[in-house]
C-alpha positions, 0 to 999 in steps of 0.5 A: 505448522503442526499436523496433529489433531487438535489436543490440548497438548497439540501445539499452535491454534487450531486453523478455524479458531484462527480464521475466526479471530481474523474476522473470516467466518465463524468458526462453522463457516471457517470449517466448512472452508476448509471442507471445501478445499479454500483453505491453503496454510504454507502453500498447501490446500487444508482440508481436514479438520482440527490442523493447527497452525501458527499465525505469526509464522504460517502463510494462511490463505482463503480463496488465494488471499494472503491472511495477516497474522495477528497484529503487533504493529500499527498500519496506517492510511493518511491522506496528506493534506498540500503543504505539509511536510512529510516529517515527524518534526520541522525546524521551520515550523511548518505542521508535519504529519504529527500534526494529525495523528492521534497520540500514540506511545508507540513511536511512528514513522512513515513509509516513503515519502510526498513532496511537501507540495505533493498531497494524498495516500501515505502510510504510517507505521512503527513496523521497521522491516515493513518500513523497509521493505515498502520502499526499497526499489527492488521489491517495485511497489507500483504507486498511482498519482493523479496529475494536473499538468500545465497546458493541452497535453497532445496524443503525441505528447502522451504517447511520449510519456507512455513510452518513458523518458530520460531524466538527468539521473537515468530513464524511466518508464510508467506502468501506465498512462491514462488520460483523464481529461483535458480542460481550458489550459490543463490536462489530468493524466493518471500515472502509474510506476514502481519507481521512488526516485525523487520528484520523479513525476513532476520531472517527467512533466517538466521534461515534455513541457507540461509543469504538474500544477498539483499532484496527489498520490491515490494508490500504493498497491492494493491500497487506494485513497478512495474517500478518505478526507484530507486530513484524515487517517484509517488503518490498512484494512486485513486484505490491504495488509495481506497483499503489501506483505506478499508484494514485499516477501514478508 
């Protein structure tokens, strides 16, 4: 970040210029922003005006939310549709998540993965080190599913989950379990947890007798499927983007 009054010599952008182009404000409001100490750029609140900065290496906040740089990468939302594979090709045959996407030069890949019978929110993207980082279990990004499981799930049951249960490959505990209805024969539960273990929610269920008859991912983060039709695909909006870069450190 360079300190010194905007020049044409100065280096960097000016930080209303770069506030502007990220859709903030114009370039008076952005001004008045900074005026009103809203505006914070590597950790420090900005108030004068003509700071220039860099946006591809300089942390800039507004009102505590984290602004991306400029983008050089794609980020993507897809609500995967049941019964597609979470590859970019199958030898089987069976469609793929290629299937629908646009075609891109850009070779593209996705963060994580859903069981082919699993459906909802995935991200796409052709960053490699946000790839990596978004599902690297140290970083513990929460995911949210919703669960249709087998039979009248009991308080008692519930309350089990809640507190964690012990798989074959070490325990687990949600973030959060939350009843969402109970019905002839099936319950919908809300899981939340920052593990990726395989199939983990769907063994959770089987280990209190309650099979999951259909799952769907509705959250990653701050990311949240909403109305996106299956099938379909937006790109991660500027404040999705700024709060998964600062979930993983980047």
């Amino acid at each position: 970040m360079n300190d010194q009054p905007d020049s044409p010599q100065g280096e960097g952008i000016r930080l209303q210029k770069v506030l502007a182009a990220a859709g903030i404000a114009s370039r008076r409001a952005s001004e008045l922003l900074i005026e009103e100490g809203r505006v914070e750029v590597n950790g420090r609140i900005v108030t004068e005006q003509g700071l220039r900065v860099d946006p591809e290496k300089d942390t800039i906040r507004v009102d505590g939310s984290r602004i991306p740089s400029p983008r050089h990468h794609l980020y993507l939302v897809m609500n995967k549709p049941r019964g597609v594979v979470s590859t970019m090709e199958d030898p089987e045959g069976r469609k793929t998540l290629l299937d629908y996407l646009p075609r891109l030069k850009e070779r593209i890949f996705h963060v994580g993965r859903l069981d082919t019978d699993t459906e909802g929110l995935i991200l796409l993207t052709n960053d490699g080190e946000f790839a990596h980082r978004m599902a690297h279990p140290s970083y513990e990004v929460p995911k949210t599913y919703s669960v249709q499981a087998a039979g009248v799930m009991d308080n008692r049951t519930l309350k089990r989950l809640e507190k964690g249960v012990t798989l074959d490959d070490g325990p687990v505990k949600p973030d959060k379990v939350k009843l969402v209805s109970r019905g002839a024969n099936k319950t919908l539960v809300e899981v939340s947890l920052h593990e990726g273990r395989n199939r983990i929610v769907r063994r959770m269920f089987d280990t209190v007798g309650h099979p999951v008859d259909r799952l769907a991912r509705t959250a990653i983060g701050p990311v949240r499927l909403g109305t996106l039709p299956v099938g379909e695909i937006r790109e991660l909006t500027r404040e999705e983007l700024g709060e998964l870069l600062d979930l993983v450190g980047m």
